[in-house]
CHARMM internal coordinates of N, CA and C (Angstrom, degrees):
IC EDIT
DIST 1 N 1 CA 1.4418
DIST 1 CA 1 C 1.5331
ANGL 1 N 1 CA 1 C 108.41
DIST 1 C 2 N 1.2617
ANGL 1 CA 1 C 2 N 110.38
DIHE 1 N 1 CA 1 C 2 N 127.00
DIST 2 N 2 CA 1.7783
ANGL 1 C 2 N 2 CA 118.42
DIHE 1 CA 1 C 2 N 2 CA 177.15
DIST 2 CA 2 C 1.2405
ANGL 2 N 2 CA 2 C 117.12
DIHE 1 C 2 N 2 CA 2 C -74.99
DIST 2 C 3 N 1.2739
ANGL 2 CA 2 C 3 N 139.41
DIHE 2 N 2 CA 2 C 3 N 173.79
DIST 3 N 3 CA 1.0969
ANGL 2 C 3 N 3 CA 140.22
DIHE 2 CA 2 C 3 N 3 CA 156.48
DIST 3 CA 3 C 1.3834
ANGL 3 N 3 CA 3 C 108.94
DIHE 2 C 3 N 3 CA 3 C -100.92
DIST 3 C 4 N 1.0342
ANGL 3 CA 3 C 4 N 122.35
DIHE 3 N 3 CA 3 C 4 N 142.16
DIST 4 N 4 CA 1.9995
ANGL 3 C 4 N 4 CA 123.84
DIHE 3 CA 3 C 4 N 4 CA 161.31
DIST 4 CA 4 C 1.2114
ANGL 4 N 4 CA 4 C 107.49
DIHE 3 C 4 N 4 CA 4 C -54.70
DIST 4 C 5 N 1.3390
ANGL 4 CA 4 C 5 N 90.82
DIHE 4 N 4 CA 4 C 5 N 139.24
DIST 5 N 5 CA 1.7877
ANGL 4 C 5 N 5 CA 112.42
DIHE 4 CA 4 C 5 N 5 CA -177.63
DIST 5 CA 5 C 1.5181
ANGL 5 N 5 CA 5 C 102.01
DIHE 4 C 5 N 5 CA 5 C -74.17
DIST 5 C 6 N 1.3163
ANGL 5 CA 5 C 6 N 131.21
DIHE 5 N 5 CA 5 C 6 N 125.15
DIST 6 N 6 CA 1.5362
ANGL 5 C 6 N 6 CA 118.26
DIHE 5 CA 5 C 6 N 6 CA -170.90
DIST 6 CA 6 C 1.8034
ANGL 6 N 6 CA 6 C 95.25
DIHE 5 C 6 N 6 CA 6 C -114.27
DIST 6 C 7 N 1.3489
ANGL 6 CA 6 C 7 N 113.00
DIHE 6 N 6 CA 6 C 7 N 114.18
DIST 7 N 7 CA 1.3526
ANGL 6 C 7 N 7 CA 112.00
DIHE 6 CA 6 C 7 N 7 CA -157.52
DIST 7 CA 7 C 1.6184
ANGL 7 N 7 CA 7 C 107.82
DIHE 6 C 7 N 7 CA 7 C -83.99
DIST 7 C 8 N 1.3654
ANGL 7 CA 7 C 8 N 123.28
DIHE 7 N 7 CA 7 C 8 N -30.32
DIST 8 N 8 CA 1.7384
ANGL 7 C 8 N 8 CA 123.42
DIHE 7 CA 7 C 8 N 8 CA 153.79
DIST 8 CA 8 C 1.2183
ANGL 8 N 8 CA 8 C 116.67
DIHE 7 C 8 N 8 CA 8 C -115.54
DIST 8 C 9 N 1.1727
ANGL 8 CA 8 C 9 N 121.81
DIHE 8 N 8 CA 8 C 9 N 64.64
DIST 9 N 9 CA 2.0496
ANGL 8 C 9 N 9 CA 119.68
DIHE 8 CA 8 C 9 N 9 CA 160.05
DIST 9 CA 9 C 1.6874
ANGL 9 N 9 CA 9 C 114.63
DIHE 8 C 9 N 9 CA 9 C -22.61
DIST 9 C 10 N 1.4202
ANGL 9 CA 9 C 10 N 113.48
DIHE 9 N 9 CA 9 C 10 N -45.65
DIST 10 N 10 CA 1.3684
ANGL 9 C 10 N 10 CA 119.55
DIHE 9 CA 9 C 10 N 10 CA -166.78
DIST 10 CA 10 C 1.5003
ANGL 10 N 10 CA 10 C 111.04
DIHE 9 C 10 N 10 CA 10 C -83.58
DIST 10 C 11 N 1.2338
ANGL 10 CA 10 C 11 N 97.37
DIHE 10 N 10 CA 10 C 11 N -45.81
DIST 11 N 11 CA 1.6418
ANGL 10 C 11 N 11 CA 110.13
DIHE 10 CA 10 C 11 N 11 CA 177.49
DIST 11 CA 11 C 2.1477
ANGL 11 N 11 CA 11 C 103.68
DIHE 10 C 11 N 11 CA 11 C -57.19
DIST 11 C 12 N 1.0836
ANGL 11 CA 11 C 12 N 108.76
DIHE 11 N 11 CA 11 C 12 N -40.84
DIST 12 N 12 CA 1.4164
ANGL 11 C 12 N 12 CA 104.45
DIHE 11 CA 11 C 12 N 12 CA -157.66
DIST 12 CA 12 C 1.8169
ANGL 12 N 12 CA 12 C 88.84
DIHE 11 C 12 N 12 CA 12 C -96.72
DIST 12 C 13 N 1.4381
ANGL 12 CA 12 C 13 N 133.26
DIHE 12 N 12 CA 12 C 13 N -16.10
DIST 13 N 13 CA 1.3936
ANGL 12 C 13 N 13 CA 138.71
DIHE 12 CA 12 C 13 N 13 CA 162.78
DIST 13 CA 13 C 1.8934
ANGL 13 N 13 CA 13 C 101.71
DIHE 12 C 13 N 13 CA 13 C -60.44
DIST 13 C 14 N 1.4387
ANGL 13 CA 13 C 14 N 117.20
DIHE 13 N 13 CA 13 C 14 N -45.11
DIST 14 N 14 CA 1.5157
ANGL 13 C 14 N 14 CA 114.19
DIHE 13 CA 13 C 14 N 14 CA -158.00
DIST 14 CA 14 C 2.3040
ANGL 14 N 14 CA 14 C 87.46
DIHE 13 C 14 N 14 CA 14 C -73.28
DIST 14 C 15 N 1.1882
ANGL 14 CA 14 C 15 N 91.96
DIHE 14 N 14 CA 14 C 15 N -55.22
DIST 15 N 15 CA 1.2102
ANGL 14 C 15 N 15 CA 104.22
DIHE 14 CA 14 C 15 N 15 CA 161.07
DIST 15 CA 15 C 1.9466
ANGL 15 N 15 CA 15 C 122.20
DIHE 14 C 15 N 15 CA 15 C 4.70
DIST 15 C 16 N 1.7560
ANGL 15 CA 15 C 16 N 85.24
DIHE 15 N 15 CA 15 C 16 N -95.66
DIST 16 N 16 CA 1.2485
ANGL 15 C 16 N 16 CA 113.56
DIHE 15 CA 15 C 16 N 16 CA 175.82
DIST 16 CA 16 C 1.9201
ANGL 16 N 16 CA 16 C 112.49
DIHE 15 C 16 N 16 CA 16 C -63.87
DIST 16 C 17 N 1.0605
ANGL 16 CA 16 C 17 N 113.94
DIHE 16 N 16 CA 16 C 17 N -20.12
DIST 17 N 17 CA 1.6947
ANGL 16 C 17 N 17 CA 116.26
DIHE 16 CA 16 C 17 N 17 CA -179.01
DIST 17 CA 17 C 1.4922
ANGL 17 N 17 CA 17 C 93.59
DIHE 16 C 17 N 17 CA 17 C -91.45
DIST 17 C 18 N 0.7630
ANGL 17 CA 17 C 18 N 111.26
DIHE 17 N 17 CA 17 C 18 N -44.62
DIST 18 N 18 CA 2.1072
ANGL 17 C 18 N 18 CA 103.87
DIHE 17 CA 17 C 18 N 18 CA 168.23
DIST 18 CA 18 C 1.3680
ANGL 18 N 18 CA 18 C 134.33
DIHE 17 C 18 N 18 CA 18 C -58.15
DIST 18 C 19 N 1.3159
ANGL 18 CA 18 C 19 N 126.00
DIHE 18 N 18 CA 18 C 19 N -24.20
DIST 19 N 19 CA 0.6513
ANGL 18 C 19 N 19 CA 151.09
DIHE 18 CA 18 C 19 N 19 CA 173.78
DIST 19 CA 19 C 1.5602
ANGL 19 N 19 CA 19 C 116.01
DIHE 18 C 19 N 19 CA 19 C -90.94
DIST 19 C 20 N 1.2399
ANGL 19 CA 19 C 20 N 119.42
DIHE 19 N 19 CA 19 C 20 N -16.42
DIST 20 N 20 CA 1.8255
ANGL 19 C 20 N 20 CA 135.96
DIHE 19 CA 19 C 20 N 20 CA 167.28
DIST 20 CA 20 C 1.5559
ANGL 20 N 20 CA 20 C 88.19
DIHE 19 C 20 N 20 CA 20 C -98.82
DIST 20 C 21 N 1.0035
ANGL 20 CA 20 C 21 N 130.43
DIHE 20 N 20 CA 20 C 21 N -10.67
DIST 21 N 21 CA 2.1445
ANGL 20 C 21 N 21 CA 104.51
DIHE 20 CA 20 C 21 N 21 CA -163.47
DIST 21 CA 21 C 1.9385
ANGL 21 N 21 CA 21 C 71.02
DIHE 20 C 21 N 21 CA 21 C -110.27
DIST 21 C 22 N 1.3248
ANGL 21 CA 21 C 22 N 136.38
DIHE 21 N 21 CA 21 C 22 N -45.41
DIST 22 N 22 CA 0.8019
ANGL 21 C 22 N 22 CA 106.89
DIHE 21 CA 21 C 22 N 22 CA -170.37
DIST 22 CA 22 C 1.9022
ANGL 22 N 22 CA 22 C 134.83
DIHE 21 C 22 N 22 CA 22 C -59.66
DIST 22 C 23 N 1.4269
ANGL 22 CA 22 C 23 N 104.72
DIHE 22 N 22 CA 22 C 23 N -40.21
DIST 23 N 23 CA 1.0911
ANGL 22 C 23 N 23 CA 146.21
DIHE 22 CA 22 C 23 N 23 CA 160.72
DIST 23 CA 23 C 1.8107
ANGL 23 N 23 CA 23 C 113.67
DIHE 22 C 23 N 23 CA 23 C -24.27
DIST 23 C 24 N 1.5214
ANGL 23 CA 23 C 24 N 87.92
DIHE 23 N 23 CA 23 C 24 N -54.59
DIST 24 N 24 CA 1.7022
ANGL 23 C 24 N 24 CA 105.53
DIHE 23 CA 23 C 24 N 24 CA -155.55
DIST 24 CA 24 C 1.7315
ANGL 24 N 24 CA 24 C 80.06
DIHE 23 C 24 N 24 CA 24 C -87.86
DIST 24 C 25 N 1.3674
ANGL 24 CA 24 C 25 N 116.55
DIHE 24 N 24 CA 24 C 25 N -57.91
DIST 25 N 25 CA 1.6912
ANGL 24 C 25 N 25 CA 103.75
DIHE 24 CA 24 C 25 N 25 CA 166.55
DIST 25 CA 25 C 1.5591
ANGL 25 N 25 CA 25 C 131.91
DIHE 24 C 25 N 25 CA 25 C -5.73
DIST 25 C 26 N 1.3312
ANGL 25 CA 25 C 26 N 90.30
DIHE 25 N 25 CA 25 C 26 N -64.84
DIST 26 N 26 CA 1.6660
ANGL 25 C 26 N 26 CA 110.69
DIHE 25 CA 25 C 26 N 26 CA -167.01
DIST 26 CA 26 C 1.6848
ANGL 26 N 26 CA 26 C 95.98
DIHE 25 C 26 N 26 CA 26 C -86.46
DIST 26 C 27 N 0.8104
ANGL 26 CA 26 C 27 N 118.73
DIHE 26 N 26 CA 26 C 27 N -10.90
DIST 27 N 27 CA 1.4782
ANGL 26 C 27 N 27 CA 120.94
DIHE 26 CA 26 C 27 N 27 CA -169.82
DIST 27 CA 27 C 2.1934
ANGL 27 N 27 CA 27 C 94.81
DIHE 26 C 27 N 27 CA 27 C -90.07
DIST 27 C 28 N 1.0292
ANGL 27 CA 27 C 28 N 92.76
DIHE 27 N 27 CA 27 C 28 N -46.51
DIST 28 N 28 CA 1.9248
ANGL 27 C 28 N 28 CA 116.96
DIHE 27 CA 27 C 28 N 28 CA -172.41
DIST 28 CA 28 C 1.4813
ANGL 28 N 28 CA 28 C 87.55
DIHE 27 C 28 N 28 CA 28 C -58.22
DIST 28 C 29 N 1.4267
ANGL 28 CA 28 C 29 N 123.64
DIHE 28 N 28 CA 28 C 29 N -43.25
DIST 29 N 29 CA 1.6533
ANGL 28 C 29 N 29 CA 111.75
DIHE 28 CA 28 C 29 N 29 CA -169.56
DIST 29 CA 29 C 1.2139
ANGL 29 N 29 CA 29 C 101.63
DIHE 28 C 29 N 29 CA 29 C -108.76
DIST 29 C 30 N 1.1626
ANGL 29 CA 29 C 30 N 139.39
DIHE 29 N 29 CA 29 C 30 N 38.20
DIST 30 N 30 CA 1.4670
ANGL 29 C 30 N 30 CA 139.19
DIHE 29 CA 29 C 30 N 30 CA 167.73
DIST 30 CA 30 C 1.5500
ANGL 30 N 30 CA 30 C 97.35
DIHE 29 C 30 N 30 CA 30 C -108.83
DIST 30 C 31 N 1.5251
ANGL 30 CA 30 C 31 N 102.92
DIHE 30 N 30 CA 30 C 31 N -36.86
DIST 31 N 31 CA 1.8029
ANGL 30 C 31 N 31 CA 112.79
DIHE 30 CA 30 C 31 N 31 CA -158.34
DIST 31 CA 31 C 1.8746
ANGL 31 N 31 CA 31 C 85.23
DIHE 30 C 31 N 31 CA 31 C -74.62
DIST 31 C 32 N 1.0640
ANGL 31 CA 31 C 32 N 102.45
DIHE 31 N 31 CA 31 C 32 N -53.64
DIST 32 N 32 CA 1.5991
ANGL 31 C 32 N 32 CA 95.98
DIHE 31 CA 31 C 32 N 32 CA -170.57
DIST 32 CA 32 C 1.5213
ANGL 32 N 32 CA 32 C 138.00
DIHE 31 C 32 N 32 CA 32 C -61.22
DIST 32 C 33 N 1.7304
ANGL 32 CA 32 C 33 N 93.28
DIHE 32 N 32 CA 32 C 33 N -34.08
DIST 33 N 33 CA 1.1097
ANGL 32 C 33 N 33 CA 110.57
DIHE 32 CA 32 C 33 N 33 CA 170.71
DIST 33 CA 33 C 2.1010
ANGL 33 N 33 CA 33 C 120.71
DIHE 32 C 33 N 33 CA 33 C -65.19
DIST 33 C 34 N 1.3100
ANGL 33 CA 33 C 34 N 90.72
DIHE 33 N 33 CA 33 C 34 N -21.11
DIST 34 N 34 CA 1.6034
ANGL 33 C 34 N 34 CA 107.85
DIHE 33 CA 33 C 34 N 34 CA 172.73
DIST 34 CA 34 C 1.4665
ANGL 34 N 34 CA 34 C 111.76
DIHE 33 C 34 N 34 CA 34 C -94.10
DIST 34 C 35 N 1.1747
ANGL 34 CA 34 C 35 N 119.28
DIHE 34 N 34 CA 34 C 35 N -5.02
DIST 35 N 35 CA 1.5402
ANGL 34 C 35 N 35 CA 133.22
DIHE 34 CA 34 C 35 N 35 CA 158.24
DIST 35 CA 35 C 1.5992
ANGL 35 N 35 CA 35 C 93.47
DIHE 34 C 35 N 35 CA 35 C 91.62
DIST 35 C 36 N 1.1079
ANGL 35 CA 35 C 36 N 148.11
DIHE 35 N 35 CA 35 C 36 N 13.90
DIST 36 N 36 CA 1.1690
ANGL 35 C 36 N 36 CA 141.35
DIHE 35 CA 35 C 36 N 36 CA 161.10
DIST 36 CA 36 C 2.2298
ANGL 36 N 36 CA 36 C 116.48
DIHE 35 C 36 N 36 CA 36 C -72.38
DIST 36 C 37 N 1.5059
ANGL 36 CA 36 C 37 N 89.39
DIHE 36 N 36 CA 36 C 37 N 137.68
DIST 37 N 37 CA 1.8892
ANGL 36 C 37 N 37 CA 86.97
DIHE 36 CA 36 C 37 N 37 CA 173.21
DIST 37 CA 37 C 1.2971
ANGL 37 N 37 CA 37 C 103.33
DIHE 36 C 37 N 37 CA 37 C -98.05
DIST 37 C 38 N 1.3037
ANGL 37 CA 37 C 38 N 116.92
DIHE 37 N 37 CA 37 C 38 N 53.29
DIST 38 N 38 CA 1.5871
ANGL 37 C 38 N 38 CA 105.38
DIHE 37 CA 37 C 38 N 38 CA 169.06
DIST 38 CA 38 C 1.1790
ANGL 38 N 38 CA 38 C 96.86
DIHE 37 C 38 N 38 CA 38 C -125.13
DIST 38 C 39 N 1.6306
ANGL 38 CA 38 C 39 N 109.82
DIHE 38 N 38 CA 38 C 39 N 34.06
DIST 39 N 39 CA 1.5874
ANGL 38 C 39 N 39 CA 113.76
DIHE 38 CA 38 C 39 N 39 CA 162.72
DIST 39 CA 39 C 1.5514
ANGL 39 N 39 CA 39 C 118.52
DIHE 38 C 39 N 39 CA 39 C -91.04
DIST 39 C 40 N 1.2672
ANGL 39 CA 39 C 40 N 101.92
DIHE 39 N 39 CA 39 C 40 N -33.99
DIST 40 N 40 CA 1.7355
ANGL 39 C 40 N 40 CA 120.73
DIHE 39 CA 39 C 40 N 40 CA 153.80
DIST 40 CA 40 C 1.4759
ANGL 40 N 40 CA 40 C 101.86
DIHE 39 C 40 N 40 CA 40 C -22.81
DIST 40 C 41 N 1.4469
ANGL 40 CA 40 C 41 N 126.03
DIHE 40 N 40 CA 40 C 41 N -70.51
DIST 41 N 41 CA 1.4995
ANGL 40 C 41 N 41 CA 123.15
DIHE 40 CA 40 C 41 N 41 CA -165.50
DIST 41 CA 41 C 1.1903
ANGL 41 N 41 CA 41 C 95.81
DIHE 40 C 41 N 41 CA 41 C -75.08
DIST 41 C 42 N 1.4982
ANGL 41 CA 41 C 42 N 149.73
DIHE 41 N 41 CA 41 C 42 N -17.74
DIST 42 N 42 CA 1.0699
ANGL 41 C 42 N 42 CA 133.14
DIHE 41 CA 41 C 42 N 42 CA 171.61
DIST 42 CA 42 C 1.6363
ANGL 42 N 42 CA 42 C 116.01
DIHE 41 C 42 N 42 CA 42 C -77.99
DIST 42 C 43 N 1.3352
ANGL 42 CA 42 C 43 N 113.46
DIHE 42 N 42 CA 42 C 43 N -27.83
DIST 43 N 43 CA 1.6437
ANGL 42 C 43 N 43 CA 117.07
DIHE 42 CA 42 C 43 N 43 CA 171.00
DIST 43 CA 43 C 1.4396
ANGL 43 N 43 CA 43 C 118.84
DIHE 42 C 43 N 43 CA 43 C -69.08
DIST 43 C 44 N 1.6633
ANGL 43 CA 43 C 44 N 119.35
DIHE 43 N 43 CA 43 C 44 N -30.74
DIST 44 N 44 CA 1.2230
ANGL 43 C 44 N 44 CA 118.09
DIHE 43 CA 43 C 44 N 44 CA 169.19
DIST 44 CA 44 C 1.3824
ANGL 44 N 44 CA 44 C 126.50
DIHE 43 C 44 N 44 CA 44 C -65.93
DIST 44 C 45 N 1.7760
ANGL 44 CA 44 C 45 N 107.63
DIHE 44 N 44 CA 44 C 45 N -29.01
DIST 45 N 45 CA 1.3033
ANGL 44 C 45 N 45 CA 109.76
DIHE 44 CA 44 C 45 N 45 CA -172.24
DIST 45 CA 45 C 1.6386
ANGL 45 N 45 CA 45 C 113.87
DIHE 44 C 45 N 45 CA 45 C -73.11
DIST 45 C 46 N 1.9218
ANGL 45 CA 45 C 46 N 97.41
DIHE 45 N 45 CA 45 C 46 N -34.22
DIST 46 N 46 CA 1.4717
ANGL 45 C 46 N 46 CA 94.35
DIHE 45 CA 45 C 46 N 46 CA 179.69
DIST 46 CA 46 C 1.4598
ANGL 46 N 46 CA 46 C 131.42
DIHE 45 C 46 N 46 CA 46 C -80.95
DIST 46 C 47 N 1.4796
ANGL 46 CA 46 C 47 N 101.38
DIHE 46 N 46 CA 46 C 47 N 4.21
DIST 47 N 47 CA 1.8241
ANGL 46 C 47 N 47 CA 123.78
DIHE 46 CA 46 C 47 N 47 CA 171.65
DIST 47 CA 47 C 1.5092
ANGL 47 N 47 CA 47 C 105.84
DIHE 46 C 47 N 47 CA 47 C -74.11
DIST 47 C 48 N 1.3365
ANGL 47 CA 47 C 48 N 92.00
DIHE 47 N 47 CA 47 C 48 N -46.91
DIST 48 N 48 CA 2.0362
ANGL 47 C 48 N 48 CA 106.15
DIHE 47 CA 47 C 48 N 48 CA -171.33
DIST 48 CA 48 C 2.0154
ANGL 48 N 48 CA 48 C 103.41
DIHE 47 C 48 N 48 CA 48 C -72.16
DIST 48 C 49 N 1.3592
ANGL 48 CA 48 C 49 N 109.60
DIHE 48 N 48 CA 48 C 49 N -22.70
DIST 49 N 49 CA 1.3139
ANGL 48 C 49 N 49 CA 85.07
DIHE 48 CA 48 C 49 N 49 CA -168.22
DIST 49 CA 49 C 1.7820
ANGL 49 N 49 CA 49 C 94.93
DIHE 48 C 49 N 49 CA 49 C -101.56
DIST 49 C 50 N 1.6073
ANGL 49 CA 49 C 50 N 101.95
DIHE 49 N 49 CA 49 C 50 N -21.23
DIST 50 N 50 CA 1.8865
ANGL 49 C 50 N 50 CA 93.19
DIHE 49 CA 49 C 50 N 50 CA 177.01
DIST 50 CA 50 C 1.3553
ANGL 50 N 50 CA 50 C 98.41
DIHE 49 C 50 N 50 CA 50 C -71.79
DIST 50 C 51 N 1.3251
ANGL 50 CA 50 C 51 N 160.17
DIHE 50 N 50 CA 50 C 51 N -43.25
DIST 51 N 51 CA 1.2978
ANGL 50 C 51 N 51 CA 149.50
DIHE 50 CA 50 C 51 N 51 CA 166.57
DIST 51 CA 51 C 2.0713
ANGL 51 N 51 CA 51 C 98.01
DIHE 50 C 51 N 51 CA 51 C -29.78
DIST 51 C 52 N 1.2887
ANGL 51 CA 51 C 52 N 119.67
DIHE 51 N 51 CA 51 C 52 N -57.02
DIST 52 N 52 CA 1.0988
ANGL 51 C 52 N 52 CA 132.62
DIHE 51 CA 51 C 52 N 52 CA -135.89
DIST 52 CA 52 C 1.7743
ANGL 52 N 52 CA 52 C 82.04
DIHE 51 C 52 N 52 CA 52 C -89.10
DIST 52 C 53 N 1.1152
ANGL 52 CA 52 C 53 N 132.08
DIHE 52 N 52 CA 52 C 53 N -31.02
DIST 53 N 53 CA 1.7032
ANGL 52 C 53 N 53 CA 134.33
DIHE 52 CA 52 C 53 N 53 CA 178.74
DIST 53 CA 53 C 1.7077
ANGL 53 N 53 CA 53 C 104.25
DIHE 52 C 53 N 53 CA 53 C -77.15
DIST 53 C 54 N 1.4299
ANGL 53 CA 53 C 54 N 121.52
DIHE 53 N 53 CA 53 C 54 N -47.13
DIST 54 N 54 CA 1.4130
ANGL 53 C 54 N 54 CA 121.72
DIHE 53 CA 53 C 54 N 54 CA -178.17
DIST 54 CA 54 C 1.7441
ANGL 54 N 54 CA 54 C 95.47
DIHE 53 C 54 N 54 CA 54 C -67.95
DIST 54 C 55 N 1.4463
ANGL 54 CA 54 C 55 N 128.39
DIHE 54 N 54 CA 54 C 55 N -60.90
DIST 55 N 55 CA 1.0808
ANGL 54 C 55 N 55 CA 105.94
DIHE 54 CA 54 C 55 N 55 CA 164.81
DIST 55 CA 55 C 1.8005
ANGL 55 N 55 CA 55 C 144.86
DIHE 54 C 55 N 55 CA 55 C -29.92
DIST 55 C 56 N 0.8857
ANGL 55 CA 55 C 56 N 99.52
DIHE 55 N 55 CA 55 C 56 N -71.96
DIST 56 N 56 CA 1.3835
ANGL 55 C 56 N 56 CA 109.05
DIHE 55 CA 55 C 56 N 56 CA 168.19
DIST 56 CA 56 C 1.8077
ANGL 56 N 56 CA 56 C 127.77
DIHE 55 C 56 N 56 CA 56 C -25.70
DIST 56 C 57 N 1.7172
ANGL 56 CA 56 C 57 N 92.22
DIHE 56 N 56 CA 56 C 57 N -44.69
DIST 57 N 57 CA 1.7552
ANGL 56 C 57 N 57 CA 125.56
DIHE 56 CA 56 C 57 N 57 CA -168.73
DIST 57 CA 57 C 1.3496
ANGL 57 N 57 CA 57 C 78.81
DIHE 56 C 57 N 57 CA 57 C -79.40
DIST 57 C 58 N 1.0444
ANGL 57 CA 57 C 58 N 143.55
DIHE 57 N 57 CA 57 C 58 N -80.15
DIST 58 N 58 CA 1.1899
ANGL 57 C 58 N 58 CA 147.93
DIHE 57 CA 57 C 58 N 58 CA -144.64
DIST 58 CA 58 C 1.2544
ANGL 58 N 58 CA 58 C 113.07
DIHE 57 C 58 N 58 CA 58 C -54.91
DIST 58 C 59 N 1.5352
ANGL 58 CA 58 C 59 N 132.41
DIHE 58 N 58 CA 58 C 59 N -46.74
DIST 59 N 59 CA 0.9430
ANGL 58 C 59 N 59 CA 155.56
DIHE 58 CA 58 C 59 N 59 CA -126.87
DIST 59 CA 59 C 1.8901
ANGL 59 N 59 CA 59 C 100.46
DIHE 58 C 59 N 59 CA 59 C -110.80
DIST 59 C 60 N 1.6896
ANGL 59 CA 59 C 60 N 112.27
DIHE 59 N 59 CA 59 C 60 N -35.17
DIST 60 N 60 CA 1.1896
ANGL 59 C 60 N 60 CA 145.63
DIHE 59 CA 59 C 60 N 60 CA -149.37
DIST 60 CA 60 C 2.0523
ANGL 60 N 60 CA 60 C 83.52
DIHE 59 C 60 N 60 CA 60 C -87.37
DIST 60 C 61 N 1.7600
ANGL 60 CA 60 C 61 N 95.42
DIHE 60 N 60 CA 60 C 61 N -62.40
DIST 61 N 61 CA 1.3107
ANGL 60 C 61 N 61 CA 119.16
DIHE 60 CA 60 C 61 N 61 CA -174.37
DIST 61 CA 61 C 1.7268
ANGL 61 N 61 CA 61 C 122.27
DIHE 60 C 61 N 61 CA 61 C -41.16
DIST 61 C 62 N 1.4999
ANGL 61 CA 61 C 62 N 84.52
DIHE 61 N 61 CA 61 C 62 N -43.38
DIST 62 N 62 CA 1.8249
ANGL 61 C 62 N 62 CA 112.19
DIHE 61 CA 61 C 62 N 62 CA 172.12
DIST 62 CA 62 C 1.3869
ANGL 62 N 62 CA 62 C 116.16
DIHE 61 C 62 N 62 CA 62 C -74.72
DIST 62 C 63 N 0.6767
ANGL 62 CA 62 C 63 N 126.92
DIHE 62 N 62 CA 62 C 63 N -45.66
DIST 63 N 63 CA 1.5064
ANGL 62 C 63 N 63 CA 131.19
DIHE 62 CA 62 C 63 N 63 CA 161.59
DIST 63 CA 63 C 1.9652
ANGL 63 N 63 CA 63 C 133.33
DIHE 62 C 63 N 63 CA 63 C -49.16
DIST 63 C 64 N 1.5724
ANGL 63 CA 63 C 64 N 104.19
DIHE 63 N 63 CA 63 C 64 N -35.14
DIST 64 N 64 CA 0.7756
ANGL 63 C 64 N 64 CA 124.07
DIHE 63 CA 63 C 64 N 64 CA -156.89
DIST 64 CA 64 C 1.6613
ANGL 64 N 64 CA 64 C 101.54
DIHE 63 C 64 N 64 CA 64 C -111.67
DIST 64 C 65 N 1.3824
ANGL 64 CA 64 C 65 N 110.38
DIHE 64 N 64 CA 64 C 65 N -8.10
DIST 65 N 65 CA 1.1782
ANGL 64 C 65 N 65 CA 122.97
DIHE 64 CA 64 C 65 N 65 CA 160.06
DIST 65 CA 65 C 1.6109
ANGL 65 N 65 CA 65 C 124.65
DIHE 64 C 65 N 65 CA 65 C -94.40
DIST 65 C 66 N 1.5472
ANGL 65 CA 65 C 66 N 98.39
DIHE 65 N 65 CA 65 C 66 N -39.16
DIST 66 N 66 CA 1.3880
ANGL 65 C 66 N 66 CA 97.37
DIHE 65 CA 65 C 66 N 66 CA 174.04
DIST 66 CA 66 C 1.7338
ANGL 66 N 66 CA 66 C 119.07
DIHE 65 C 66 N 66 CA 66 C -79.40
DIST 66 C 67 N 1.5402
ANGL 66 CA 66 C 67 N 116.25
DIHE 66 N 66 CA 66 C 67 N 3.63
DIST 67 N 67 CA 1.1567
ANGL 66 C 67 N 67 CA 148.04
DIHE 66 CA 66 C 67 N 67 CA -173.08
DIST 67 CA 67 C 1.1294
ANGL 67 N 67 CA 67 C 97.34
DIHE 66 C 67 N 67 CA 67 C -80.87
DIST 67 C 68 N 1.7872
ANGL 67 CA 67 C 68 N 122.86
DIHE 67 N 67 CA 67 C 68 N -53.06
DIST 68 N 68 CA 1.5131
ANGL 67 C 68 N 68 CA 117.81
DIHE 67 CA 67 C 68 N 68 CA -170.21
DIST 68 CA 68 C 1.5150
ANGL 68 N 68 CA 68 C 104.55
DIHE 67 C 68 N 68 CA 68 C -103.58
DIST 68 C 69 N 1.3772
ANGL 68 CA 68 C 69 N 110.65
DIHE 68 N 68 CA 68 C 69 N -12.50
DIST 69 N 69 CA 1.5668
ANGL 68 C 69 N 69 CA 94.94
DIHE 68 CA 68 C 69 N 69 CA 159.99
DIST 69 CA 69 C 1.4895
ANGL 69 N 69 CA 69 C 122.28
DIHE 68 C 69 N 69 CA 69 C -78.50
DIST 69 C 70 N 1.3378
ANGL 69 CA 69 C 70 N 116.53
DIHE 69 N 69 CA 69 C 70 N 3.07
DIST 70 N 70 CA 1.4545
ANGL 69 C 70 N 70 CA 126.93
DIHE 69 CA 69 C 70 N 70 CA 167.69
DIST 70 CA 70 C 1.5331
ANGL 70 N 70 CA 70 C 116.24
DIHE 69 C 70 N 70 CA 70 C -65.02
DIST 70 C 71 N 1.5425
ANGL 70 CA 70 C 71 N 93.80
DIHE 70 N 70 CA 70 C 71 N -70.04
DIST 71 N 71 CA 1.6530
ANGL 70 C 71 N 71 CA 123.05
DIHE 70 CA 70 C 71 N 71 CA -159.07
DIST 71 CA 71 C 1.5732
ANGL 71 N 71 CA 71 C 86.32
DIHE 70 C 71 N 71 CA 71 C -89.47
DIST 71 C 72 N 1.2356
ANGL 71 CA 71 C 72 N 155.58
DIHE 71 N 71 CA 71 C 72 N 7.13
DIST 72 N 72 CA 0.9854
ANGL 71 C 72 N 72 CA 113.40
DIHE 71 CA 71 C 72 N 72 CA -158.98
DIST 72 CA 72 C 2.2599
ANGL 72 N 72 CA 72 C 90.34
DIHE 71 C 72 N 72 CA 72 C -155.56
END
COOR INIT
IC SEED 1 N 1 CA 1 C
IC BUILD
């Protein structure tokens, strides 16, 4: 049995971490706006996963350059 060829891992990783920093965002001003500080853990998470989206992009970018400085 094969596995599927997954043609951007990184691209669809920056993806999915954007979609958590966005998330944890709206989550950070729900907590606050209800006067709770367990929006704090929601601001850290969405620091850790936008680090984790510029990563990803970056990483996607590098690849895809050294890809056409290969083939090309």
């Amino acid at each position: 049995m094969s596995a599927l060829p997954s043609t951007r891992p990184d691209r669809r990783l920056a993806l999915y971490s954007l979609a958590v920093c966005v998330l944890a965002v709206a989550a950070a001003v729900v907590s606050f706006v209800q006067g709770s500080f367990l929006g704090i853990v929601w601001v850290l998470l969405a620091g850790l996963s936008s680090n984790m989206t510029w990563y990803y992009v970056k990483r996607d970018k590098l690849r895809r350059s050294a890809g056409a400085d290969v083939t090309g």
